[in-house]
C-alpha positions as CSV (number, residue, x, y, z in Angstrom):
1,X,0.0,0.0,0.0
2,X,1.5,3.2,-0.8
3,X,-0.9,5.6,1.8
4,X,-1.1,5.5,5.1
5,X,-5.2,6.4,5.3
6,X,-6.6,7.0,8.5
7,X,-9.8,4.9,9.3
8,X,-11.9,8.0,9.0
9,X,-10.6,9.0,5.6
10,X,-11.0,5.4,4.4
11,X,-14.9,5.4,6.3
12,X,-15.4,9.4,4.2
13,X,-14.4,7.5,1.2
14,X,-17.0,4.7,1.4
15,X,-19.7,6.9,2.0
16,X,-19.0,9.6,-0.4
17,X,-16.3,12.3,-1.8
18,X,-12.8,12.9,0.1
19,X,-11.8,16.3,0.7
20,X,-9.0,17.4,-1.1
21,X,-7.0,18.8,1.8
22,X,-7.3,15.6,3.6
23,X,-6.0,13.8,0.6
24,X,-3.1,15.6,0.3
25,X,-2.8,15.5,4.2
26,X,-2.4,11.4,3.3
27,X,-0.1,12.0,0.7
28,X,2.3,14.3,3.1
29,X,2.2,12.0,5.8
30,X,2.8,8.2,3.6
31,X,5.1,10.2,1.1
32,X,7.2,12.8,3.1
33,X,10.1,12.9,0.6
34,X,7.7,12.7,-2.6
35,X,6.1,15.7,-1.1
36,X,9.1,17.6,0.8
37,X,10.9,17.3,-3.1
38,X,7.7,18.9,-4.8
39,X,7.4,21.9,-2.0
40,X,10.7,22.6,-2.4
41,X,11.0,22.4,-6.1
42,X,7.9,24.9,-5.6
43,X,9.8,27.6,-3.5
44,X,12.8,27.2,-5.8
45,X,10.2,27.7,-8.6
46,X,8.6,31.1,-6.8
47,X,11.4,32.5,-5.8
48,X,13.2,32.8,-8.9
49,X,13.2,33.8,-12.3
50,X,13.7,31.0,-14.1
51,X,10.9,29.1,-16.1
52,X,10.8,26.0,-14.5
53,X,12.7,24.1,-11.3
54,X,14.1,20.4,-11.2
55,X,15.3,18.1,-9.2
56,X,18.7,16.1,-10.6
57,X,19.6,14.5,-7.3
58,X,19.0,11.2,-6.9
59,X,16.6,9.8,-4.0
60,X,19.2,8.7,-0.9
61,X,17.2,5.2,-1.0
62,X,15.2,2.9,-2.5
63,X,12.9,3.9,-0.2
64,X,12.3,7.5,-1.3
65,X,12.5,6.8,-4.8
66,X,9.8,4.3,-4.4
67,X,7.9,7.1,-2.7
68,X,8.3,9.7,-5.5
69,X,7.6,7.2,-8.2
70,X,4.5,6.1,-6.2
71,X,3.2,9.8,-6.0
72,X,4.1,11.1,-9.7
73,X,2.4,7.7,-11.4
74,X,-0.8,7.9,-9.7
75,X,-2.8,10.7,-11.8
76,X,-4.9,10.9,-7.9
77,X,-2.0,11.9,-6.0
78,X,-0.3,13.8,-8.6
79,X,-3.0,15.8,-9.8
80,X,-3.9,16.6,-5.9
81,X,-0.7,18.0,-5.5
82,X,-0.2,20.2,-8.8
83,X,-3.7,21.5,-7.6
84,X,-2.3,21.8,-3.9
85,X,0.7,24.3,-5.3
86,X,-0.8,25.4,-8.0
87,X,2.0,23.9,-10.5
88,X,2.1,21.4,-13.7
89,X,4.5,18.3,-12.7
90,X,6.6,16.8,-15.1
91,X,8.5,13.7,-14.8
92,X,11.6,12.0,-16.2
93,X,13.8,8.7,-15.6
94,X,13.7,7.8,-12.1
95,X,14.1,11.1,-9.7
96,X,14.3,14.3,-12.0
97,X,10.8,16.1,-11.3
98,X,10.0,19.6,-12.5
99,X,7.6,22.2,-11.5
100,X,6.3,24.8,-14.0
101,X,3.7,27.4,-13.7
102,X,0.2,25.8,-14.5
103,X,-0.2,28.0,-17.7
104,X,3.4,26.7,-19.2
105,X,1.5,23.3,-19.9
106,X,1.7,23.4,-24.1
107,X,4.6,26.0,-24.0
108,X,8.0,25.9,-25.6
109,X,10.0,25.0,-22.6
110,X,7.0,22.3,-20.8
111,X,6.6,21.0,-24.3
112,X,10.9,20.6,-24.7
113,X,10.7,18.7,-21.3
114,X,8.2,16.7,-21.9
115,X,8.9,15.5,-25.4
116,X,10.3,12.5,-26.4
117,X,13.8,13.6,-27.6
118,X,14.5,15.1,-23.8
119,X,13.5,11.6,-22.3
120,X,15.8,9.9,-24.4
121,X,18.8,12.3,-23.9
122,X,18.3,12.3,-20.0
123,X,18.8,8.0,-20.1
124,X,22.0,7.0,-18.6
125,X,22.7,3.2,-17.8
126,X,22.6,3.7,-14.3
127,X,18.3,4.6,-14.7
128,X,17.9,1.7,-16.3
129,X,16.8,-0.4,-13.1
130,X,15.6,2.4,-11.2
């Protein structure tokens, strides 16, 4: 299982719709290092100029990579927390997350990052059983 959910948020879930907050509550508390990465790519992200911010450092464990590859593959969780900072989340290999202003989604630079060219230029042999 890759959340820790609370026996009331599993009970709110089989009655009905979660709240949002409480969601992304979960997700800080099962995920820290997932979710630490993503704020702080945020800060990085507001408190500059540049048009995007990424991570290039690898996870210390196989433990936190699991956790980051857990939130940024489930469209629940990562779409709960590009909604929580108000950011579009891109992804490559195994640890190299970016955060862009919502509106850069079908820009020049998102587009670059996501495309098919930078995923294959940004594979190494080492990301190959990550």
């Amino acid at each position: 299982m890759s959340l820790d959910v609370s026996p009331q948020l599993l009970a709110q879930a089989e009655t009905g719709e979660v709240r949002e907050e409480e969601f992304v509550e979960t997700v800080r508390t099962s995920l820290p290092y997932a979710y630490e990465l993503v704020a702080s790519l945020v800060g990085e992200l507001r408190a500059g100029s540049a048009e995007f911010a990424d991570n290039q450092t690898p996870p210390p464990s196989e433990k936190e990579r699991g956790q980051l590859l857990r939130a940024l593959s489930s469209d629940a969780i990562r779409g709960s927390l590009e909604r929580n900072f108000g950011v579009a989340l891109a992804f490559q290999n195994c640890h190299r997350v970016a955060v862009f202003p919502p509106e850069a989604r079908g820009g020049e630079t998102y587009t670059r990052f996501t495309s098919l060219r930078s995923q294959i230029l940004n594979q190494s042999p080492e990301f190959r059983d990550c």
